[in-house]
C-alpha positions in Angstrom: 0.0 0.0 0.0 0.8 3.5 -0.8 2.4 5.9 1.8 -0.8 8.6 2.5 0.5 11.7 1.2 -0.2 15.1 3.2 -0.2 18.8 2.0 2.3 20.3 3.9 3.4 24.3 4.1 6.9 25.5 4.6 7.7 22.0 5.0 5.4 21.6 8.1 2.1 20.0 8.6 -0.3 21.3 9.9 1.2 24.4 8.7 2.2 27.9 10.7 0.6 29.9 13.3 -0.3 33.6 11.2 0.1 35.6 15.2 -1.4 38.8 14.1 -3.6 41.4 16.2 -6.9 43.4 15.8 -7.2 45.7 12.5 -3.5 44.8 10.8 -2.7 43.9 7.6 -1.9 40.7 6.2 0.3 39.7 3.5 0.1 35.9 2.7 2.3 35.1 -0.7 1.2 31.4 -1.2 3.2 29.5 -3.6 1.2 26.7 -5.0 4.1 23.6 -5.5 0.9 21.1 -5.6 0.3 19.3 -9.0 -3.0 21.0 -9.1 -4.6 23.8 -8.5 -5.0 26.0 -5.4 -6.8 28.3 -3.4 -6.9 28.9 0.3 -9.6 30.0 2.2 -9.6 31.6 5.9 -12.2 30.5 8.2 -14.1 33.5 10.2 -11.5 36.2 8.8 -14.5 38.5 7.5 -12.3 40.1 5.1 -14.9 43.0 5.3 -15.1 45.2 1.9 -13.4 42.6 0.4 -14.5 39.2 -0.4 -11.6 39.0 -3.1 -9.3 37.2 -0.8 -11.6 34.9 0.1 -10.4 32.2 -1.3 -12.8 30.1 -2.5 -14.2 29.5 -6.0 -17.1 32.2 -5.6 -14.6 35.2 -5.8 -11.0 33.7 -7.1 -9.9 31.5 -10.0 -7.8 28.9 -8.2 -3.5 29.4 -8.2 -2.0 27.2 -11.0 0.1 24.6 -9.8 3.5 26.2 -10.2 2.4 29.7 -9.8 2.2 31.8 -6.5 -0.6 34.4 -5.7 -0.5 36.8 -2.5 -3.1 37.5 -0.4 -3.4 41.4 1.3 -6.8 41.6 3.6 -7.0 43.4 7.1 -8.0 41.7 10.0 -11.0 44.6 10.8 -12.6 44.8 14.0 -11.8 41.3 14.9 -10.3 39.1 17.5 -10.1 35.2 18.0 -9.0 31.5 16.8 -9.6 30.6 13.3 -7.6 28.8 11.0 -7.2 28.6 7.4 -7.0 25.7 5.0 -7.3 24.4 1.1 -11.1 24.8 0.0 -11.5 22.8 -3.4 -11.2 19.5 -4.6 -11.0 17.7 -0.7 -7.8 18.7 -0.2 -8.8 19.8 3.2 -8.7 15.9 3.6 -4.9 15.5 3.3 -3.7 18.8 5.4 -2.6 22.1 4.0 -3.9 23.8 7.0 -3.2 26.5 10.2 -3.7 28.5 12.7 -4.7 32.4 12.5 -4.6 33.7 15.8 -5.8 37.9 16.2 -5.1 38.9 19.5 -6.8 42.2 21.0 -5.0 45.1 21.3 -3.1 46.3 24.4 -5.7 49.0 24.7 -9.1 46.6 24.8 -9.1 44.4 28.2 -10.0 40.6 27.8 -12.4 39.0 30.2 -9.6 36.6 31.9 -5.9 37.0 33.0 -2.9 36.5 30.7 -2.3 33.1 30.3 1.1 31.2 30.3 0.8 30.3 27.6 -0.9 29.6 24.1 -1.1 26.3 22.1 -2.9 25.2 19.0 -4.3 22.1 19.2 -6.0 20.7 15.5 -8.7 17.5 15.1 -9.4 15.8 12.6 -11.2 12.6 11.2 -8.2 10.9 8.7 -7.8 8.7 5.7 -5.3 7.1 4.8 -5.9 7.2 1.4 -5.1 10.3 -0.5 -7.5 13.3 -1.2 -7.7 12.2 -5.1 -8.5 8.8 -4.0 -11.2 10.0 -1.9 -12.5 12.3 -4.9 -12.7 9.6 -7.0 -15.1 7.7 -4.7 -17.5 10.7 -4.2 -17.3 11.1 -8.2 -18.1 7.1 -8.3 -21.5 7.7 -5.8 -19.3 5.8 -3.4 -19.8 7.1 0.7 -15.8 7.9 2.0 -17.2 5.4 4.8 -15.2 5.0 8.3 -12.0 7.1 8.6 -9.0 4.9 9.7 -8.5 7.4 12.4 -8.0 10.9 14.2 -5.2 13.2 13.9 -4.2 15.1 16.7 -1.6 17.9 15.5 -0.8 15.3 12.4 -0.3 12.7 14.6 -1.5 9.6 15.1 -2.7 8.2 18.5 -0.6 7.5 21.8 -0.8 4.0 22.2 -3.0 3.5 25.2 -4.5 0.5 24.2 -2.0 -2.4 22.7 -4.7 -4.1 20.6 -6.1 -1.0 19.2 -2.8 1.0 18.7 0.0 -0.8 17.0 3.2 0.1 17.9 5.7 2.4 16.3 3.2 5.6 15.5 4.0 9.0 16.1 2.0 10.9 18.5 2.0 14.2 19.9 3.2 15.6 23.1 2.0 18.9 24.8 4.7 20.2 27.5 3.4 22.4 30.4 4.5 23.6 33.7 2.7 22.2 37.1 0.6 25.5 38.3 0.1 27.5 35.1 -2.4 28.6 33.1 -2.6 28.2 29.3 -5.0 29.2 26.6 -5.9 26.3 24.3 -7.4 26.7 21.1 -9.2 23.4 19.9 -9.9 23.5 15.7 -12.0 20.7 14.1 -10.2 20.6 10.7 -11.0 16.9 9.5 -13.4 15.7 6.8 -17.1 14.6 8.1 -16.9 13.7 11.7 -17.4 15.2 15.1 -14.9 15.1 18.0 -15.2 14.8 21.4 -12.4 17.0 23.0 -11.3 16.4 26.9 -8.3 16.5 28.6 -7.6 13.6 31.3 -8.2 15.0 35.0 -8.3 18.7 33.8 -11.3 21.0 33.5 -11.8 23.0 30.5 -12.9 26.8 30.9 -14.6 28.3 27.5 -13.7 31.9 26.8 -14.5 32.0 23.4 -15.2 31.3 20.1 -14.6 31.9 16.1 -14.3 35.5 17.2 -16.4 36.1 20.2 -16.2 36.3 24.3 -18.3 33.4 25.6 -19.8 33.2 29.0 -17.1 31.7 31.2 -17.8 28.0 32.4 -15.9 24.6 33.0 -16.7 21.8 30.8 -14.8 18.4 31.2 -15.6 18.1 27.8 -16.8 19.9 24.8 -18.2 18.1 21.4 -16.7 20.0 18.3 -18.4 19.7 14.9 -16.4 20.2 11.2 -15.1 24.1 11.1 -15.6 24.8 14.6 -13.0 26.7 16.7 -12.7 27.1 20.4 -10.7 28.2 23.1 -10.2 27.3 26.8 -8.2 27.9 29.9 -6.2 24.9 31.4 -4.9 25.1 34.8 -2.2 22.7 34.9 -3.6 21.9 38.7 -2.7 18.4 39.0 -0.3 16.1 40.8 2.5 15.0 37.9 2.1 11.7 39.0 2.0 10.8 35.5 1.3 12.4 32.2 -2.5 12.9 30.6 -4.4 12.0 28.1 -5.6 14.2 25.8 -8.2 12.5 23.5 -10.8 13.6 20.6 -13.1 11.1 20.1 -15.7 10.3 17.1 -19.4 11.4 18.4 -22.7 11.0 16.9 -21.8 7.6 15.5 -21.6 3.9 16.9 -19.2 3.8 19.7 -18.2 0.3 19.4 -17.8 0.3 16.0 -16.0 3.6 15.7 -13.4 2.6 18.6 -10.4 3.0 16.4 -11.6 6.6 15.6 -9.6 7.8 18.2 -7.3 10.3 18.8 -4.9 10.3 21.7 -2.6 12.8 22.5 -0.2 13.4 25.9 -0.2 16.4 28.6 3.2 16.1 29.8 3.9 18.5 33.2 7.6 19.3 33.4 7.8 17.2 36.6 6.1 14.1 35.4 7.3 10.8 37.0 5.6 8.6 34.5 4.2 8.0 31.1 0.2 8.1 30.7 -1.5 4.7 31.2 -5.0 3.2 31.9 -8.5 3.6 30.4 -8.9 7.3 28.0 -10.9 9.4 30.0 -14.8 8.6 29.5 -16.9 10.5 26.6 -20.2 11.2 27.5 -22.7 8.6 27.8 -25.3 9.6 25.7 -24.7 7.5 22.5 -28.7 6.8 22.8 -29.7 10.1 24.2 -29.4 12.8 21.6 -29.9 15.5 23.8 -26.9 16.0 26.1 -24.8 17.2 23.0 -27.5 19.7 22.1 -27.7 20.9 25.2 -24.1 21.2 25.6 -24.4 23.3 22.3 -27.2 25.8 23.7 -25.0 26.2 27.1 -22.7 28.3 25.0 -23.7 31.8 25.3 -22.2 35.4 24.7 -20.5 37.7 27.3 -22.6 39.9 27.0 -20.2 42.7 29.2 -16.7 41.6 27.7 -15.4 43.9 25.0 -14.3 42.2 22.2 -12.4 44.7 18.9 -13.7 47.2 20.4 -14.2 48.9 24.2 -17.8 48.7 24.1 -19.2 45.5 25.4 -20.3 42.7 23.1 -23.7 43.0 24.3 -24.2 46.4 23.5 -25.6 44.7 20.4 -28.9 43.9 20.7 -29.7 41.4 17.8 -33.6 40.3 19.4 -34.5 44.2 18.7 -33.8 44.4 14.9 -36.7 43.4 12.3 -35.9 40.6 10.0 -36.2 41.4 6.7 -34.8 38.2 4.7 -35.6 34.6 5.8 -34.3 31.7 3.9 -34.8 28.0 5.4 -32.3 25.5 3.6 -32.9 22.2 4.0 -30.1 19.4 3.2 -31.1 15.8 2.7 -29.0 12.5 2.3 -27.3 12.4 -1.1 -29.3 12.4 -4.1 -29.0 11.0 -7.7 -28.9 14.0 -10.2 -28.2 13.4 -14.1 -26.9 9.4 -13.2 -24.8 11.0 -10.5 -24.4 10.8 -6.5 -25.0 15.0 -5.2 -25.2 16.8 -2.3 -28.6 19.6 -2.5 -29.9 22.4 -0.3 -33.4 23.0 -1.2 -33.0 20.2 -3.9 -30.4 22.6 -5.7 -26.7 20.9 -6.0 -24.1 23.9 -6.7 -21.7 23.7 -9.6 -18.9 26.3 -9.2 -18.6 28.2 -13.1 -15.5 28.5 -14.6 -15.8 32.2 -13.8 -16.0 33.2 -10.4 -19.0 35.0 -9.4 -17.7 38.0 -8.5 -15.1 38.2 -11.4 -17.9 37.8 -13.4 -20.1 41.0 -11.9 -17.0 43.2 -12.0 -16.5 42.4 -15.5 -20.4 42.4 -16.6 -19.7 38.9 -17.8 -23.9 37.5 -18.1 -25.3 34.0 -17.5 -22.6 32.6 -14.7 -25.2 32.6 -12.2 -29.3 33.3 -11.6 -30.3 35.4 -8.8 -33.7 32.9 -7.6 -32.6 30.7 -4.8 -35.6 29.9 -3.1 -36.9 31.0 0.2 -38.1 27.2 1.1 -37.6 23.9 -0.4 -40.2 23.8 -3.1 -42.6 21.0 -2.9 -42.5 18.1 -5.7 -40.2 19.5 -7.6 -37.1 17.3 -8.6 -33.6 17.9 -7.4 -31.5 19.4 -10.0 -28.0 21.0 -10.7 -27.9 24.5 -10.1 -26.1 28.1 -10.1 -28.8 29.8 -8.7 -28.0 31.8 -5.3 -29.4 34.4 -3.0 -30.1 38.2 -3.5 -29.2 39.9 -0.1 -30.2 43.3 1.1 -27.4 45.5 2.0 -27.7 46.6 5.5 -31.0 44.3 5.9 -31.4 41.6 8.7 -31.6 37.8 7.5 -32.1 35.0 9.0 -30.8 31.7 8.1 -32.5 28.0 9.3 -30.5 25.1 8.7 -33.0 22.0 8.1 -30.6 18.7 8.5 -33.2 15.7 7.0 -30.2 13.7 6.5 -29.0 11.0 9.5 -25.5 12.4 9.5 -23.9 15.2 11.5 -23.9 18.7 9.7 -22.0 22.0 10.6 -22.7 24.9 8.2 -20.2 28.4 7.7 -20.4 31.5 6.1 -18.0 33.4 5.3 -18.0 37.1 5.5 -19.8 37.5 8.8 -20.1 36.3 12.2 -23.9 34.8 12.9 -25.8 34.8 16.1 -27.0 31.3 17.2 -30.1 31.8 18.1 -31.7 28.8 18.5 -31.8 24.8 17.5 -34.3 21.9 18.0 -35.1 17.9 16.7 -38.1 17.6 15.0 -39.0 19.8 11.5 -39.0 23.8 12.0 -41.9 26.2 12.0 -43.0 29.8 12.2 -44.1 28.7 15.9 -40.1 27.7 16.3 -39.1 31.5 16.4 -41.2 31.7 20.1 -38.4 29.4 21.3 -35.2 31.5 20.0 -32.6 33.0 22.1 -33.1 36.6 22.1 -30.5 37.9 24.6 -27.0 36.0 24.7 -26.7 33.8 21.4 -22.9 33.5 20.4 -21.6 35.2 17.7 -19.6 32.8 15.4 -19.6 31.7 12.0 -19.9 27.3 11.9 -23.2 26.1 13.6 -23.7 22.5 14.1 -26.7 21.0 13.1 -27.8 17.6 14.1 -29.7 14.9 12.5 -33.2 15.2 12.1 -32.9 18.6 13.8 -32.8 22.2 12.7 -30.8 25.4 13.6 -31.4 29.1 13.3 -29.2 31.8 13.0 -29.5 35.7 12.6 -27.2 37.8 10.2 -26.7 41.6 9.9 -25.5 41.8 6.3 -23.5 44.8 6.8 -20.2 43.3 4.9 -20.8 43.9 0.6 -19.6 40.9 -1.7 -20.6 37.3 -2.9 -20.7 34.8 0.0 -19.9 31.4 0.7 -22.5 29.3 3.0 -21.5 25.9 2.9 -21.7 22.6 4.5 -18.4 22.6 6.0 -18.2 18.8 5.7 -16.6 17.9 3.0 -17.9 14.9 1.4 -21.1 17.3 1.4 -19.3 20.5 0.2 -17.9 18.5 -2.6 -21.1 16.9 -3.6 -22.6 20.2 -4.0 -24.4 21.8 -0.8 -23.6 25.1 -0.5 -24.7 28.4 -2.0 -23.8 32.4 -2.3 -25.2 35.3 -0.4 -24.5 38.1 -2.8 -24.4 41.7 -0.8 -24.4 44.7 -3.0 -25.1 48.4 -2.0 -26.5 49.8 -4.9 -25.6 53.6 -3.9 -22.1 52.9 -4.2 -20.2 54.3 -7.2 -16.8 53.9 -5.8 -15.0 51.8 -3.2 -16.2 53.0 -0.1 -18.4 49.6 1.0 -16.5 47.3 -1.2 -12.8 47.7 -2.0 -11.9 47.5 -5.9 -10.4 44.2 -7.4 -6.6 43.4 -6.6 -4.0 44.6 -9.3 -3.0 40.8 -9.2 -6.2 38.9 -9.4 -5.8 35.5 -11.5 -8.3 35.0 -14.4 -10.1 32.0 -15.8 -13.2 30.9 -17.8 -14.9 33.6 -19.6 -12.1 36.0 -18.6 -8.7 33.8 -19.2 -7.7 36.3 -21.4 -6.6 38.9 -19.3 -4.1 36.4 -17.5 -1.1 37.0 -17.8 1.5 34.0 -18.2 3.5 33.6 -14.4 6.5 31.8 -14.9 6.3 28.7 -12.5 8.3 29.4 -9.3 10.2 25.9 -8.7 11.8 26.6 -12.7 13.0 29.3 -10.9 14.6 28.0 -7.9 12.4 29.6 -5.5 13.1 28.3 -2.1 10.5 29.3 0.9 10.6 30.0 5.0 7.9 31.4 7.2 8.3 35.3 7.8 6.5 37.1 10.4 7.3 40.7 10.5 5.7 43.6 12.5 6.0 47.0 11.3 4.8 50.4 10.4 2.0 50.1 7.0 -0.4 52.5 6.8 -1.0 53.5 10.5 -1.4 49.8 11.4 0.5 47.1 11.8 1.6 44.5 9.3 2.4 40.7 8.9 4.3 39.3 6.3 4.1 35.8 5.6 5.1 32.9 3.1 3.7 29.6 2.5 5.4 27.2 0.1 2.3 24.6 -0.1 3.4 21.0 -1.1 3.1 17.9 -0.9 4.6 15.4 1.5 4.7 12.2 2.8 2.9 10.7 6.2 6.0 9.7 8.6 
């Protein structure tokens, strides 16, 4: 059998921390040394006024393999965990991904003390087969079926169990200091399935999420879904006995079947007299009892007094008092068969990117790459069908968004552009009477909602940001197969670039518009070599990072 191959950047996987703080600017020069094409996307940057570094297949044609194309956006108004990763073709599946880190300024006060420390710890469902592999099943109407495991900072499990765990694999070790305090940030970066994160003997304290202050409680552990971000404060408050397990474990599936879907990681104090042994620390007991993991979901709430960006309090907000102006309930099923082939719908409509991006298309008045008529609701009777049709927002209107999961598997769904207030979620099929039960006070602010099987979940946007939108299922399999769609936010009374900046002097072309490209030469014919740069200084008023990223691919040790 093959070696699994990973995309790795600057010769790492996962790839670098970006360490930037509220309202710089980044410069990301990614050079694409794949043998196909590229783009990366940057989950919950809200790139506002400027959806052209997006990254995704709405606003930019993808980087040719060989070529590099840099990325300049400005971290507005924002603070928080995130990460970034590859967003076509599944290559999510074998890596390519980071960390983005914004840290508040020195002049806004967080809600907790200054940690010890800061450490980045990514989960993820794996395969060993390689990302083409996998899209060649989807493309044969095959499911990707059970991964063969869980990653834990690209490494396989500690080998806690001798039957389960064969010998020899790599696993990760987290060092820490008996007595301190460190913030952990938590990313679910895998393919389809949802983790249960919990670290042996320690509690975990939430303080936030994808961007947003959370109200501060303990959890000894914390389910999180495809694209979701957290981060926690971890007293190192135990005796150093021994070292800890740190395990993220597959949820919403069968337990006993899906024991090898493990991953298992080790908190190692500085003073620890032994390695980590013994059972993994229980996940919750509720494989029969789908309500403890929703519950845990609705137990996240906003600080309402914390100041996030900005000195004013999160709260001062107040979402429940705005009228709704757009609603749109999208409803996802289990895969359908469309034109002989196996596709992913919302409201019975599987997307199929055009060869022009959207928004390349508008600013160059190319017609026909997409219809403006998604519908409001699923229509009833009518056939599923391939589509390019997506949805008209008002600038500076109010919509809300209900995710209707049908299907029997997990979903978590993102947009990009905006941060979304959860406002509520329920099993069962959502009605008008379903608004009665929304949160109207203290509903996070975040952009990846889970929504569970048979279930539906509703969340509230202010559309305040102008472009063309991703919403997406932000598991893969699904996002390939064609479930998502584009929220496209245009203020009509602006002639200029004072809501929405002007396309980049560098953007790539392709489709309709090819021939404006101009030929790159490709960077390894000219013995290009690449190393992570980080470097603070003086651009426009603000800050600046710098940044490289040599993305390539590697093979599993």
């Amino acid at each position: 059998m093959r070696e699994p191959q990973v995309i790795g950047i600057n010769g790492k996987f996962p790839g670098p921390i970006v360490n930037i703080s509220t309202n710089w600017n980044v410069v990301v020069n990614v050079l694409n040394d794949l043998d196909e094409p590229l783009l990366i996307t940057w989950n919950g940057i809200q790139h506002r006024k400027n959806c052209w570094q997006d990254g995704v297949l709405g606003t930019n044609c993808p980087i040719p393999s060989g070529w590099n194309w840099t990325y300049e956006f400005q971290v507005k108004d924002q603070i928080g965990s995130f990460f970034y990763f590859p967003s076509t073709g599944l290559q999510r599946a074998a890596g390519g991904y980071g960390g983005v880190v914004v840290n508040n300024r020195d002049v806004i006060s967080v809600p907790f003390g200054r940690p010890d420390g800061d450490i980045t710890i990514f989960i993820g469902d794996w395969y060993n087969k390689n990302h083409t592999d996998l899209r060649k099943m989807l493309d044969n109407g095959k499911d990707l079926g059970m991964p063969d495991g869980v990653l834990i900072n690209g490494k396989g499990p500690y080998r806690y169990n001798d039957s389960l765990v064969p010998a020899g694999i790599e696993y990760e070790t987290i060092n820490v200091h008996p007595g301190r305090t460190y913030r952990i940030r938590v990313h679910n970066v895998g393919t389809s399935t949802s983790l249960n994160f919990r670290i042996q003997g320690h509690k975990l304290l939430l303080v936030e999420t994808e961007g947003s202050y959370t109200s501060q409680q303990n959890y000894t552990n914390l389910d999180v879904h495809v694209g979701q971000s957290y981060s926690f404060l971890v007293t190192m408050d135990q005796n150093a006995s021994s070292d800890y397990y740190v395990v993220a474990s597959a949820r919403m599936v069968n337990d006993s079947l899906w024991r090898r879907v493990t991953g298992v990681a080790v908190l190692q104090y500085s003073n620890s007299r032994g390695k980590a042994s013994g059972p993994l620390p229980d996940p919750p007991q509720d494989q029969f009892d789908k309500t403890f993991s929703m519950n845990q979901a609705r137990s996240v709430r906003w600080n309402l007094s914390a100041g996030a960006a900005r000195p004013n309090p999160q709260g001062s907000f107040r979402y429940s008092s705005i009228n709704v102006t757009q609603a749109y309930l999208l409803r996802s099923t289990a895969p359908v068969e469309i034109n002989g082939k196996r596709r992913a719908t919302l409201n019975g409509l599987s997307y199929s990117p055009p060869e022009t991006p959207l928004r390349l298309a508008d600013a160059y008045g190319v017609k026909g790459v997409y219809s403006l008529d998604f519908p409001e609701r699923p229509p009833q009777g009518a056939p599923p069908k391939m589509s390019r049709s997506i949805i008209n927002g008002t600038y500076r209107g109010f919509m809300e968004l209900i995710f209707q999961n049908n299907d029997t598997k997990m979903q978590s769904y993102h947009m990009d552009g905006y941060a979304f207030f959860v406002v509520g979620m329920d099993y069962g099929e959502w009605t008008e009477d379903s608004r009665g039960t929304y949160n109207k006070g203290d509903g996070v602010a975040r952009s990846t909602v889970q929504v569970y099987p048979g279930a539906w979940a509703a969340v509230l946007v202010s559309l305040d940001n102008v472009g063309v939108w991703n919403v997406r299922s932000e598991n893969l399999d699904s996002w390939y197969l064609g479930q998502e769609v584009y929220v496209k936010v245009v203020n009509p009374e602006d002639t200029g670039n004072k809501t929405e900046m002007f396309i980049p002097d560098n953007a790539l072309y392709c489709g309709q518009l090819h021939k404006y490209q101009k030929e790159q030469t490709p960077h390894h014919k000219m013995g290009t070599s690449a190393a992570a740069v980080a470097r603070p200084g003086a651009v426009a008023s603000r800050m600046a990072a710098a940044m490289l990223l040599l993305v390539g691919a590697a093979m599993l040790a």
